[in-house]
VOLUMBA-409902 format. One record per residue: x, y, z of N, C-alpha, C, O in turn; residue in three letters. Coordinates in steps of 0.001 Angstrom, whole numbers, plus 500000, padded with zeros to 6 digits. Atoms other than C-alpha are relative to their C-alpha. Layout:
# VOLUMBA-409902
XYZXYZXYZXYZALA/...
//
This chain:
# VOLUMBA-409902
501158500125499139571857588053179728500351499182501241501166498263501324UNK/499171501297499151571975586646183105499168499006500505498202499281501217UNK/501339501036500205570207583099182984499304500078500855498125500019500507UNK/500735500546499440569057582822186152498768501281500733497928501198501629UNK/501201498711499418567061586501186562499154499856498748498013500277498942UNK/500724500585501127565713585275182875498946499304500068497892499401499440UNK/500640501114499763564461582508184246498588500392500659497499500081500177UNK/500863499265499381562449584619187110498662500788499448497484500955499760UNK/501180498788500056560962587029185383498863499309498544497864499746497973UNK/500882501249501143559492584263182702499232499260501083498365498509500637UNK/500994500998499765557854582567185367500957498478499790500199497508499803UNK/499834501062500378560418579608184598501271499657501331502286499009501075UNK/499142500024498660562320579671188332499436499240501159498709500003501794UNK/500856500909498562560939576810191463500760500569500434500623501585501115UNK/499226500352498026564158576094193342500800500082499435500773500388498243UNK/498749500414500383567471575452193223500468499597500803499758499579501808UNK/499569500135499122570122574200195107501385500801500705502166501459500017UNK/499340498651499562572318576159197785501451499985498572501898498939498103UNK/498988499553500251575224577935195707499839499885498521500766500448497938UNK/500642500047500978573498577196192412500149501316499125500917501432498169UNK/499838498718500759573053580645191204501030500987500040501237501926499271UNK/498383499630500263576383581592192128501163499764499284502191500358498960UNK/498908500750500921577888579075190308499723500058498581500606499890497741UNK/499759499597501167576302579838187361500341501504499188500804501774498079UNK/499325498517500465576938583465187000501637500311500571502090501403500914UNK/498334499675499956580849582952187595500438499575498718501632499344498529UNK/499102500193501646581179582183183599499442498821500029498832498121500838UNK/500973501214500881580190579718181116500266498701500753501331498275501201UNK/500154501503499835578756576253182071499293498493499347498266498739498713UNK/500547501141500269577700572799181173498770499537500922498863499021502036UNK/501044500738499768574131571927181543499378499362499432499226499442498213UNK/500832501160500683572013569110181231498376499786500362497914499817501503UNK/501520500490499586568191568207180909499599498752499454499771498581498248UNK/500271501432500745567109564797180176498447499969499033497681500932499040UNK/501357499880500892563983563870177684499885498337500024500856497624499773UNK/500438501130500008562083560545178044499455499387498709498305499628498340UNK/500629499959501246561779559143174792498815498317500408499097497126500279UNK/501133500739499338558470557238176241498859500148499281497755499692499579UNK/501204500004500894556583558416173104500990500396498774502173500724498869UNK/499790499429501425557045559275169352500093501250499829500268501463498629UNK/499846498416499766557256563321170180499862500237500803498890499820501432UNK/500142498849498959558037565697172626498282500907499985497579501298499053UNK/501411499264500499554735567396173728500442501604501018501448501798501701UNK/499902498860499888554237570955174634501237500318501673502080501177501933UNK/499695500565497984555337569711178934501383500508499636502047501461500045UNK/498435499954499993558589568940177311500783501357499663501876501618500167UNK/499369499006500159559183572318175708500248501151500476500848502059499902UNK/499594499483498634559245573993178944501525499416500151502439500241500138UNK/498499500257499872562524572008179340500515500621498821501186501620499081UNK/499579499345500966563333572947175704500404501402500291501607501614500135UNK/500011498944499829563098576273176500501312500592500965502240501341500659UNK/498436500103499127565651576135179541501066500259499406501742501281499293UNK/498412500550500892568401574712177645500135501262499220501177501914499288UNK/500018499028501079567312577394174901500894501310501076502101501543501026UNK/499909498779498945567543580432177701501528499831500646502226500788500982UNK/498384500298499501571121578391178970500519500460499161501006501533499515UNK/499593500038500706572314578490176000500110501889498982500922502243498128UNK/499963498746500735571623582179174683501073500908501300501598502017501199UNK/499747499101499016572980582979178154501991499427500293502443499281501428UNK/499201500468500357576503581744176976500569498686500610501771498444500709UNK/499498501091499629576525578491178366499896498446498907499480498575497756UNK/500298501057500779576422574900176870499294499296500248499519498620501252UNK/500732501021499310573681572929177000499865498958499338499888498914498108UNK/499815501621500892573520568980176462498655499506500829498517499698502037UNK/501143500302500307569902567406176004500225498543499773500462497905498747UNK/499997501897499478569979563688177614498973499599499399497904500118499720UNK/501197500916500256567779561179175554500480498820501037501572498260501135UNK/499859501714499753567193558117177569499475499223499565498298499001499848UNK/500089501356500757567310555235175467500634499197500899501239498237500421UNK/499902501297499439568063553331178487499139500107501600498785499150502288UNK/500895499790498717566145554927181632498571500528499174497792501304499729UNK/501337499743500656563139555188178749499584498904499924498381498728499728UNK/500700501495499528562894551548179278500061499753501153500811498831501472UNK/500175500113498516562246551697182671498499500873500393497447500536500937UNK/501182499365499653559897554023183037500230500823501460500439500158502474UNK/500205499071498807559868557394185758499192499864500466498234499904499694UNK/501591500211498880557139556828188609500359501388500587499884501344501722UNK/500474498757499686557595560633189346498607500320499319498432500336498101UNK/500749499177500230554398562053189481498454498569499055497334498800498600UNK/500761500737500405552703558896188225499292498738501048500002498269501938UNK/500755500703498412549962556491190695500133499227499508499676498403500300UNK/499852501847500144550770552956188664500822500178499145501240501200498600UNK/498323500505500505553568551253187162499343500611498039498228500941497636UNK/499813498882500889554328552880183674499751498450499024499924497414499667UNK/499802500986500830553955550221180639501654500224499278502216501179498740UNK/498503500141500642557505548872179598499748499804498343498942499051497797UNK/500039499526501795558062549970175605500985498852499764501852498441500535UNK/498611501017500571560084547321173426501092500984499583500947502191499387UNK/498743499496500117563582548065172787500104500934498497500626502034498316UNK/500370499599501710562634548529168647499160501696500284499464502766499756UNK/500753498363500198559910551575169765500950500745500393501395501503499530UNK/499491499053499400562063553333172271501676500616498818502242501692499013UNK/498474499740500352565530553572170047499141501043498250499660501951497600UNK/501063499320501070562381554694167046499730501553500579500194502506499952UNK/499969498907499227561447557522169501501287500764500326501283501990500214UNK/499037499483499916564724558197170282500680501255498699501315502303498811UNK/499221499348501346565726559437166626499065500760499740499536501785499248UNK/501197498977499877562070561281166585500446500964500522500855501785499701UNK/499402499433499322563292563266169415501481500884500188501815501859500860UNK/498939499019500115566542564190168470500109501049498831500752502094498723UNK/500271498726501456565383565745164883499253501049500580499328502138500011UNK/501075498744499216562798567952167340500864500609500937500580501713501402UNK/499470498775499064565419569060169602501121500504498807502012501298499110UNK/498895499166500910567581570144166847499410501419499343500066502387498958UNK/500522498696500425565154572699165760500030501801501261499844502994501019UNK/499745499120499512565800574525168868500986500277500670500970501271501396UNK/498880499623499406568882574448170052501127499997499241501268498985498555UNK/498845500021500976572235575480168214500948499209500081501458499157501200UNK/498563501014499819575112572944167600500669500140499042500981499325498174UNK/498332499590500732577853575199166111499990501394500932499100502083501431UNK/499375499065499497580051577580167511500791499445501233500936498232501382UNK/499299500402498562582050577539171061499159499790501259499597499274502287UNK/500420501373499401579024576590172674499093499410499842498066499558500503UNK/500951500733501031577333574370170477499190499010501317499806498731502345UNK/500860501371499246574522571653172357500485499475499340501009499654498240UNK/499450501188500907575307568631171952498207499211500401497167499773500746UNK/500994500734499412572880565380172652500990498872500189501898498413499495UNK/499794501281499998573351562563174567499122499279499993497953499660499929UNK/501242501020499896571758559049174759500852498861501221501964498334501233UNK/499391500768498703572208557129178077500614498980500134501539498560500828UNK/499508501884500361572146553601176464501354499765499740501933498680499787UNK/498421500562500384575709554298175440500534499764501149501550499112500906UNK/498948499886499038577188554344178759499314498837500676500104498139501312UNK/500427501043499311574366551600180168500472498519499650500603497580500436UNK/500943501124500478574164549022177673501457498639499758501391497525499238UNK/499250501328499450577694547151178691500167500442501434501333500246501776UNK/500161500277498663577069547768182295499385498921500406498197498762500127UNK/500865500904499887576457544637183714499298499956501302499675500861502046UNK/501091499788498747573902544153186692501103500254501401501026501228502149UNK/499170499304499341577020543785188899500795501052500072501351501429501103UNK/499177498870499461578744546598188184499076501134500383499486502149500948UNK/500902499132499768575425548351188409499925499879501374499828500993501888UNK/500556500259498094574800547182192390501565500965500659501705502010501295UNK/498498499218499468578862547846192978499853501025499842499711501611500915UNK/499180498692500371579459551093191223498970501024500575499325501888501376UNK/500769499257499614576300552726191724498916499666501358498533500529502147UNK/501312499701498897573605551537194223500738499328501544500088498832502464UNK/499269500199498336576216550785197390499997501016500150500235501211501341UNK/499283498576499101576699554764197558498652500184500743498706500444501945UNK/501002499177499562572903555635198006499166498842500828499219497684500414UNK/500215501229498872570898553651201421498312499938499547497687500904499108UNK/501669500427500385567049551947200781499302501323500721498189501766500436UNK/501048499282498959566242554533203574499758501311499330498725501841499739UNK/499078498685500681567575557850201302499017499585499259497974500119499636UNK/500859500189500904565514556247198410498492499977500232497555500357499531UNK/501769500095499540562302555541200353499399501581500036498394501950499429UNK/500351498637499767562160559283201431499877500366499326499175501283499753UNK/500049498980501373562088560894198028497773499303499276497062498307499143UNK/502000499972500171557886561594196969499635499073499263498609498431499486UNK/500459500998500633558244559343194100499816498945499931499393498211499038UNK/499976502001499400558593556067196179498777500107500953498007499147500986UNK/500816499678498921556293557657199042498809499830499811498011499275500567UNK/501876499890500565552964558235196896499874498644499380498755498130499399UNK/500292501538500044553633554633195634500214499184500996500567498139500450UNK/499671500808498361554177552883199169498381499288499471498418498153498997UNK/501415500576499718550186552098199000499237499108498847498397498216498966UNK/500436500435501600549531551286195221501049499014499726500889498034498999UNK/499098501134500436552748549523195232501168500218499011500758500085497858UNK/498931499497501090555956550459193200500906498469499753501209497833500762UNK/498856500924500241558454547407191169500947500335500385501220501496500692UNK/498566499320499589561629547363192043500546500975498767501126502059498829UNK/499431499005501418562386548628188383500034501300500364501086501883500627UNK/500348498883499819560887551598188966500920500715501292501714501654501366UNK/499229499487498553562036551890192607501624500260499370502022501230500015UNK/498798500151500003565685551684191261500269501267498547501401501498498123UNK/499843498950500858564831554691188368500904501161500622501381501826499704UNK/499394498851499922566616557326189955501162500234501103501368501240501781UNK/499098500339500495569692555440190527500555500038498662501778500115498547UNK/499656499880500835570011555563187551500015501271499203501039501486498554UNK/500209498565500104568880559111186598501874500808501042502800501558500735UNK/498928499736499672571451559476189040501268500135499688502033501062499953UNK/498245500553500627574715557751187326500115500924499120501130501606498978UNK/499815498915501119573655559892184451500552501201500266501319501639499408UNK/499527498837499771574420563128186252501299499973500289502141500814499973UNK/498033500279499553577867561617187731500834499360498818502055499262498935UNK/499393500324501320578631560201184053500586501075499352501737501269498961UNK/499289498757500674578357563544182674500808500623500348501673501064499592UNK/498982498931499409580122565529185272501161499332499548502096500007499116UNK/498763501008500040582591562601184820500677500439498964501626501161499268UNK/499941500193501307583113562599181003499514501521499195499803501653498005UNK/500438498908500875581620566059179886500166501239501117500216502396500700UNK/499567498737499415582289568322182791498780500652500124498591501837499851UNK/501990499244500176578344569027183109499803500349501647499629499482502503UNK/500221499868498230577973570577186716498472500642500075498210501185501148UNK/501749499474499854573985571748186244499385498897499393499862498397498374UNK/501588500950500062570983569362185997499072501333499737499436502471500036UNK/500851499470500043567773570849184998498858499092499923498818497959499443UNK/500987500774500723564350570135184977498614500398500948498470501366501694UNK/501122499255499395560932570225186232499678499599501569500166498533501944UNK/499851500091498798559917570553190032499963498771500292500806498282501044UNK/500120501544500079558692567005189654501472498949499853501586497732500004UNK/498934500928500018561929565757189245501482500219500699502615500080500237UNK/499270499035499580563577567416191914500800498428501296501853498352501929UNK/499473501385499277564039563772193816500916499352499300502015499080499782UNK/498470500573501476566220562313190729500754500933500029501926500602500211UNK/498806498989500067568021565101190606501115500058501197502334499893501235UNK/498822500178498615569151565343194290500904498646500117502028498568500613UNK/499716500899500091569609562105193767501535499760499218502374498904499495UNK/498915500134501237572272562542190933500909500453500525501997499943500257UNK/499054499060499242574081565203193291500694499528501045501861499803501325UNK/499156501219499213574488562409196008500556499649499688501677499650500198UNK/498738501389500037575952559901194269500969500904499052502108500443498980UNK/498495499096500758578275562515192063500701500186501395501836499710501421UNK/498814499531499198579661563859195623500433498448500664501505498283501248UNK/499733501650498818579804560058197364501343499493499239502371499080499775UNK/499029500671500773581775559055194070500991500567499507501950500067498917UNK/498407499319501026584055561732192875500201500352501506501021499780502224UNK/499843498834499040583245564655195911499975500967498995500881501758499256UNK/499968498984500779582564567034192920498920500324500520498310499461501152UNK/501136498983499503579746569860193807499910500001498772500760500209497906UNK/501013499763501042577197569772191460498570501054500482498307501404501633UNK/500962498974499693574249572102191342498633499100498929498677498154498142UNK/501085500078500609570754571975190140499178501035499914499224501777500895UNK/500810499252499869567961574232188858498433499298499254498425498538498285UNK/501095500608500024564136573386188791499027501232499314499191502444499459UNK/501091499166500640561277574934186873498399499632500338497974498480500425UNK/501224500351499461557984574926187851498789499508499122498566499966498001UNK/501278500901501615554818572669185897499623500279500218499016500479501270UNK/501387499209500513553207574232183818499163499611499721499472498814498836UNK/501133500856500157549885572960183561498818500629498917498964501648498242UNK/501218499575500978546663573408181516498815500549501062498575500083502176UNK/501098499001499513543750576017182436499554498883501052499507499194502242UNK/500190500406499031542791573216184051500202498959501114499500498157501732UNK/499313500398498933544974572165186200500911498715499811501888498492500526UNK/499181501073500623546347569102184502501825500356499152502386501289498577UNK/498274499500500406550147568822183583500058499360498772499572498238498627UNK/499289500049501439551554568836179865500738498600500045501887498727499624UNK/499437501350500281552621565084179922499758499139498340498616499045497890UNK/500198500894501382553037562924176332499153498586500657498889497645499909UNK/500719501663499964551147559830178273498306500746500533497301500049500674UNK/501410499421499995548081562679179036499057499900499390499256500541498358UNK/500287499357501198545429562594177206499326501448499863498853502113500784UNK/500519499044500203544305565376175339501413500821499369501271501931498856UNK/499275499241499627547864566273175175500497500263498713500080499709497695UNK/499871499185501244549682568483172700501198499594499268502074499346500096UNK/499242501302500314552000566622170617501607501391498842501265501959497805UNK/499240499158501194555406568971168680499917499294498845500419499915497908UNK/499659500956501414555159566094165775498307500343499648497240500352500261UNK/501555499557500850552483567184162991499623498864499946498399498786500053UNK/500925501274500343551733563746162462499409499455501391499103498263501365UNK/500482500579498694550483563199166187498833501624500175497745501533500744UNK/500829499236499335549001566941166426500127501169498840501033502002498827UNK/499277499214501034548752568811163231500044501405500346499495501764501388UNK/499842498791499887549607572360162859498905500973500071499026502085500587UNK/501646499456499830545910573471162623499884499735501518499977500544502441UNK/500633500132498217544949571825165954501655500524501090501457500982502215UNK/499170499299499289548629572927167330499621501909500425499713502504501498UNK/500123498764500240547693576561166113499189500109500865499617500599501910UNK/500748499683499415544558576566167517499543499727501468498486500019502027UNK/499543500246498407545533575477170981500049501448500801499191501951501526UNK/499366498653499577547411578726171852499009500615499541498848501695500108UNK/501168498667500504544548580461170136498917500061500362498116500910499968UNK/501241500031499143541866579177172573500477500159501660499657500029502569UNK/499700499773498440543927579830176004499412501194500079499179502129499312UNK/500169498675499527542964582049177823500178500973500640500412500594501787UNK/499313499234499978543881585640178386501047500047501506501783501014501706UNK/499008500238499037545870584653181511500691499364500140501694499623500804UNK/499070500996500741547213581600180198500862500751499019502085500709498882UNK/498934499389501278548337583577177360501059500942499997501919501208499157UNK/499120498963499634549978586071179032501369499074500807502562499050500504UNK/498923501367499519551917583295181082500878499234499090501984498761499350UNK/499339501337500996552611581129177770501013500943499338502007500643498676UNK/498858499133501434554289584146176003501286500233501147502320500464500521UNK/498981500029499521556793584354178942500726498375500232501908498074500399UNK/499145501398500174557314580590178943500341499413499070501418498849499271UNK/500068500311501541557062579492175218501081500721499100502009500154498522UNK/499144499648501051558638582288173245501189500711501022501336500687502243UNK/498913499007500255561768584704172780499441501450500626500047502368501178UNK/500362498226500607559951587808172594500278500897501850499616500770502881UNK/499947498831498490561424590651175685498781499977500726497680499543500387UNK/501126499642498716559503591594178888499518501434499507498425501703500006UNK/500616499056500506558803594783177215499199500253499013498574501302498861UNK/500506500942501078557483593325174575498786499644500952498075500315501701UNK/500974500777499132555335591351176178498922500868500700497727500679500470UNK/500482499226499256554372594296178793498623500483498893497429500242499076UNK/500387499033501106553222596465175457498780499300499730497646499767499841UNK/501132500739500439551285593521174273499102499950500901497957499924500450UNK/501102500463498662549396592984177756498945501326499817497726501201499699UNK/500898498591499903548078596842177671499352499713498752498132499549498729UNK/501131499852501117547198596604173963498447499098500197497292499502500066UNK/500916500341500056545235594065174451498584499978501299497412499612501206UNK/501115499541498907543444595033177902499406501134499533498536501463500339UNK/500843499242501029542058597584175599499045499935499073498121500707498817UNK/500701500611501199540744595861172986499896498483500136500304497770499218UNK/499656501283499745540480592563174431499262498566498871499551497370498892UNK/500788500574500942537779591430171316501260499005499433501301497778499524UNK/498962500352500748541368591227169219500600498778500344501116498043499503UNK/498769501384499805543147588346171092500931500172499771501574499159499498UNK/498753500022499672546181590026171120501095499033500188502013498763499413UNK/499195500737498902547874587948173330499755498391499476500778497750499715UNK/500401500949500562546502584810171802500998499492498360501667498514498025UNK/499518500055501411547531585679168048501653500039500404502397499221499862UNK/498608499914499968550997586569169241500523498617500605501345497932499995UNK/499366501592499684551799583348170994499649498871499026500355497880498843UNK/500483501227501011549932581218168471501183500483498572501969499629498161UNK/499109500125501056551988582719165480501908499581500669502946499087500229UNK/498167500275499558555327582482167561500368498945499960501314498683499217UNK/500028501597499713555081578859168565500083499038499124500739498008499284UNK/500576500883500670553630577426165612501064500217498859501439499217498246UNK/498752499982500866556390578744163317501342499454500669502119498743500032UNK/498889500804500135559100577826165372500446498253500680501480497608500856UNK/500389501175500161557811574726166080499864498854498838500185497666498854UNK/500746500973501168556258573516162615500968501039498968502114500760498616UNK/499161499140501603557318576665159596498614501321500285497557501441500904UNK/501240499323500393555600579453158551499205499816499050498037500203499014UNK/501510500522501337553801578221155537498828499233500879497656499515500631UNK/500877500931498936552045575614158440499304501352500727498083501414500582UNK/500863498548499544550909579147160135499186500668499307498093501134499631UNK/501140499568501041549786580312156934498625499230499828497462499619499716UNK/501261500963500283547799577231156506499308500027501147498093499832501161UNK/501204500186498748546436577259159724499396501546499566498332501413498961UNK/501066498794500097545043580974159298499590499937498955498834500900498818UNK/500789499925501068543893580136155886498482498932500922497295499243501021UNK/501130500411499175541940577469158123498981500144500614497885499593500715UNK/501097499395498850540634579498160507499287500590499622498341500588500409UNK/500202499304500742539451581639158204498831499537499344497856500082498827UNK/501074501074501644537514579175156042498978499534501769497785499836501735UNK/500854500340499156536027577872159657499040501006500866498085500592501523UNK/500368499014499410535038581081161035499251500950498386499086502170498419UNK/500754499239500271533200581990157960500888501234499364500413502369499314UNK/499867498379500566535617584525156249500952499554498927502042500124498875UNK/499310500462501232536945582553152976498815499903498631497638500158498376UNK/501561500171501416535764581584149399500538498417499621501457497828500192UNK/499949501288500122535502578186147750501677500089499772502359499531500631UNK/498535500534500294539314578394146149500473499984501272500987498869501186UNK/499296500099499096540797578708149738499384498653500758500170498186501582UNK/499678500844499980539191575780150384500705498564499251500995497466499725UNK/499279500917500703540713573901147790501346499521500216501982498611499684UNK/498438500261499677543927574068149321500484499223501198501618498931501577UNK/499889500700498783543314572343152221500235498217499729499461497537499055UNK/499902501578499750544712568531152795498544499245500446497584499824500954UNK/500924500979499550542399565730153454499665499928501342498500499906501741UNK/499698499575498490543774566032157326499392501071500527498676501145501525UNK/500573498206499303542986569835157687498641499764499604497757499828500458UNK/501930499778500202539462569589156046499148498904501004498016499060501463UNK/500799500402499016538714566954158215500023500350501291499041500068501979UNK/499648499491498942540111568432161095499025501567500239498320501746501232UNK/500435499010499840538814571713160690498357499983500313497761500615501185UNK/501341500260499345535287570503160657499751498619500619498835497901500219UNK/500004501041499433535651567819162570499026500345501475499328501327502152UNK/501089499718499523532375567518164943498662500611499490497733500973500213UNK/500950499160500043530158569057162365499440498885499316500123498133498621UNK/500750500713500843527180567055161083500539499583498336501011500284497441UNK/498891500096501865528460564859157650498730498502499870498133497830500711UNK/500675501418500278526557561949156036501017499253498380501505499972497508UNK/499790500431501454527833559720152976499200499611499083498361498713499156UNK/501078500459501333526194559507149902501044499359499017502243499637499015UNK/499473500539500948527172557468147171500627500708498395499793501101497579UNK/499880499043500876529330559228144390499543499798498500499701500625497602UNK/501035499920501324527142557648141433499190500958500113498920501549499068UNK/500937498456500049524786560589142691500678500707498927500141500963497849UNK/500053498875500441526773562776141536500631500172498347500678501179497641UNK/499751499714501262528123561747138328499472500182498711500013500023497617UNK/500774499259501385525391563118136022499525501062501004498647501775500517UNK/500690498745499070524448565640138803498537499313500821497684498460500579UNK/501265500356499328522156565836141695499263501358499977499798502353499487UNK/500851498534499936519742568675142097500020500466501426499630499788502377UNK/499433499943498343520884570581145254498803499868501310498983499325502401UNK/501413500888499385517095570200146706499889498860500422499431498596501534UNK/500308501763499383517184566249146710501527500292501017501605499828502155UNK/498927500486498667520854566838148464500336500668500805501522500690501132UNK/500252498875498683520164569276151082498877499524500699498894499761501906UNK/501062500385499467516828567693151792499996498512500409500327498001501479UNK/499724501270500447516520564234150333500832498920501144500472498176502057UNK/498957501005500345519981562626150365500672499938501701500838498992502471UNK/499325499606498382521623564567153817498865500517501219499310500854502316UNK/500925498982499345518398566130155480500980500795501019501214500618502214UNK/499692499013499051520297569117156249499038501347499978499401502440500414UNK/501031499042499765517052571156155894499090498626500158499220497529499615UNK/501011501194499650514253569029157266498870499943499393498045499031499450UNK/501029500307501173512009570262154520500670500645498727501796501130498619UNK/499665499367501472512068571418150895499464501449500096499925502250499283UNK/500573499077499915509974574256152038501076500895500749501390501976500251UNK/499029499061499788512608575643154222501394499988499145502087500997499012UNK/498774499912500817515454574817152151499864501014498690500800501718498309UNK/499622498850500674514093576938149393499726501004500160499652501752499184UNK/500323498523499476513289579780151062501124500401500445501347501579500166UNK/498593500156499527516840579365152727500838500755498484501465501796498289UNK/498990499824501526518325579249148930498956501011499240499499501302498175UNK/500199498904500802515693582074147476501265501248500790502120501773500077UNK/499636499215499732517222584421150083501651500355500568502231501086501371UNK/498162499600500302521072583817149046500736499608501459501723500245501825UNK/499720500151498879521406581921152619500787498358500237501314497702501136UNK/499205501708499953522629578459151352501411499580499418501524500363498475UNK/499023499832500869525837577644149912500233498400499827499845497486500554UNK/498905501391499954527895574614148632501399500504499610501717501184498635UNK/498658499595500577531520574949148821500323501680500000501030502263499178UNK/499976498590499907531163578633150043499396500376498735499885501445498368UNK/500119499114501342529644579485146684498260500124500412497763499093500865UNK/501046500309499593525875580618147343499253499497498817499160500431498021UNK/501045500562500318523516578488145385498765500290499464498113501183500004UNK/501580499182500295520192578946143478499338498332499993499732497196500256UNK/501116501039499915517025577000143024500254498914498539500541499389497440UNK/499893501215501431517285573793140281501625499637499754502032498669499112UNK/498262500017499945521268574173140591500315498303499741499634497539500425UNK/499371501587500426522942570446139210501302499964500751502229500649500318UNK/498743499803499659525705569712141631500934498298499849500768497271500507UNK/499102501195500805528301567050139778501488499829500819502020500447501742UNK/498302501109499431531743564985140605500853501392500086501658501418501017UNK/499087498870499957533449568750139844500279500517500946501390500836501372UNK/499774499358498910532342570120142554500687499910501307500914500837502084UNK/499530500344498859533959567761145201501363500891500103502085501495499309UNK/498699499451499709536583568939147102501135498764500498500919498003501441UNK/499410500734499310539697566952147339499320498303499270499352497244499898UNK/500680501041500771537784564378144441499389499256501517499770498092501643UNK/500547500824499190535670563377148000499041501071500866497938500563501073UNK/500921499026499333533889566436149954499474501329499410499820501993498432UNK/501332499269500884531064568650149426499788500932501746499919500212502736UNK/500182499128499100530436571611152252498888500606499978498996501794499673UNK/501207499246499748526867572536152731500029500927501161500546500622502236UNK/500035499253498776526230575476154842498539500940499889497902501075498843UNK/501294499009500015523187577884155756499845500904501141499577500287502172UNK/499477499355499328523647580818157719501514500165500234502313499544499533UNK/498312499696499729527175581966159026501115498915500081502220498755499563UNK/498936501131499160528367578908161052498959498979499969498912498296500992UNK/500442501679499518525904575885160448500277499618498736499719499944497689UNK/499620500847501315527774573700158125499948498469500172499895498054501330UNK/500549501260500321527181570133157096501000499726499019501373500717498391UNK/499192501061500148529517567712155675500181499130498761500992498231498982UNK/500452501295501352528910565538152257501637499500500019502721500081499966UNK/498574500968500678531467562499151718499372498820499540498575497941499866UNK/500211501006501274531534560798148862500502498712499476501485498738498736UNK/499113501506500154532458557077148431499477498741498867500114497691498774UNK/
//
């Protein structure tokens, strides 16, 4: 394949720099993208870079996946209006090892051209402040640094020097690798297209080696906000920050123009492919096509497929098209997740250990009918349930019934469900 018409027709092509795409279609190369370990997981932002490396790498080159564990204590002021909070040394090197078990799931490291990973701190962390001023920040001038956007949009708000001096250092990294690994491509997103040039200066000031770069363009959310781990709202690859339910059902609420976009930036799957899928579903657009196919792609090779299973057993049970055993299978996490926002009250679980009568706890105990009069007219006409099971009049509902020895699922009609937790 040839990476950089790959790149294009995905939607995953800004810029580059001159001679760039020449130099990589003259045979295999060494590229690099860095990853800020500035949180406990990569979030969706980052796997736009993921993806790169992935697309380098199928396209027979080698790609090496920079953690900084030493420009992650500093903090990037690309793209950010105030100074970044400095992480202790203990979180960031914690994040660090987070981060490298998540990029191992997508990139290969065997064969002739295996990824590798680096981590910056090795090459920083006996640099001492003088050899840092000598070696590196005599090549590049205050005036060279001022000009680049990410010092410019802080001029008024105010930037530290720390910060100011980030991409020096971003920099060394690119003239380390070329140095030591023979890495002549940078990657990364348009936003970081000032560090980068940056890296290409001081590589030619200090060797005179030609380096190249290629940029990808941010991808943002429907509305308009960028995929950052310090966002909120934002989408997290670690289940324990964003489980596989609310991952799943991300991709499964974009919408149909997002989705058509995400399946050329996100997955594998051909442009013909893709094409096929676009028509089916401008046909039948009820289906979500385009939705289901990026949500199962992602979420398996992200999380597994059993986590896909469980999420569509989820959806399933939330949308009204399960029975009580399928909820039994749900974690404590997913059941609260799944109805998470829907009316819940706690009752005390002495109620239920000789039984309550589902009258006092539909009315009574939760008033999720506001009388007894509609509740049994509700439950003559087979419209009430607990636990998906529908319900009759005088019914005894006991400790058995919880789900998860703690929840109880009242519902009446299709989609108005109610909550019982038991303590």
């Amino acid at each position: 394949m040839n990476f950089v018409e790959e790149l294009k027709w995905r939607g995953l092509y800004f810029d580059a720099t001159p001679g760039a795409e020449e130099h990589i279609n003259e045979g295999s190369r060494i590229g690099y993208i860095g990853f800020d370990p500035s949180a406990p997981s990569l979030g969706i932002g980052n796997l736009v870079q993921i993806m790169l490396l992935t697309h380098f790498q199928r396209a027979g080159n080698k790609p090496i996946a920079l953690v900084g564990g030493a420009t992650g204590m500093i903090g990037d002021p690309s793209g950010k209006s105030e100074e970044r909070k400095l992480l202790s040394e203990e979180t960031i090197r914690a994040n660090e090892e987070k981060i490298k078990q998540q990029l191992g799931k997508f990139l290969d490291f065997t064969g002739d051209n295996a990824a590798t990973i680096e981590n910056n701190f090795q090459w920083y962390k006996y640099m001492t402040v003088l050899d840092f001023l000598r070696d590196v920040g005599k090549h590049l001038t205050v005036n060279y640094m001022m000009a680049k956007d990410s010092v410019k949009s802080r001029l008024e708000t105010g930037i530290s020097y720390t910060e100011f001096t980030y991409q020096l250092l971003q920099g060394y990294d690119y003239y380390w690798l070329n140095r030591q690994r023979n890495c002549t491509l940078q990657m990364g997103g348009s936003d970081q297209w000032g560090n980068i040039t940056a890296g290409i200066e001081l590589t030619r000031r200090k060797s005179g080696n030609e380096v190249f770069a290629i940029t990808s363009p941010l991808i943002t959310q429907s509305d308009g906000k960028k995929f950052g781990k310090s966002e909120k709202g934002n989408v997290f690859l670690d289940a324990s920050m964003t489980s596989p339910y609310k991952f799943y059902q991300f991709w499964m609420n974009v919408s149909d123009e997002d989705a058509a976009k995400y399946l050329r930036v996100f997955t594998l799957m051909e442009q013909d492919e893709i094409i096929s899928l676009e028509k089916s579903h401008a046909t039948e657009p009820h289906l979500r096509l385009l939705q289901q196919a990026l949500a199962k792609d992602i979420t398996i090779r992200v999380h597994s497929a059993e986590d896909y299973n469980q999420a569509i057993r989820a959806s399933k049970i939330l949308f009204g098209q399960s029975t009580g055993d399928e909820l039994r299978t749900l974690s404590d996490r997913d059941f609260e997740e799944i109805f998470e926002g829907v009316p819940s009250r706690k009752i005390s679980r002495s109620l239920l250990e000789e039984g309550i009568d589902v009258m006092q706890l539909m009315v009574e105990e939760t008033q999720f009918f506001p009388s007894r009069g509609e509740a049994r007219r509700m439950i003559q006409g087979n419209g009430a349930s607990v636990n998906k099971q529908t319900v009759a009049l005088n019914q005894i509902i006991k400790n058995a019934e919880l789900i998860n020895n703690r929840y109880l699922l009242l519902q009446k009609g299709k989609k108005n469900y109610f909550l019982v937790i038991a303590e």
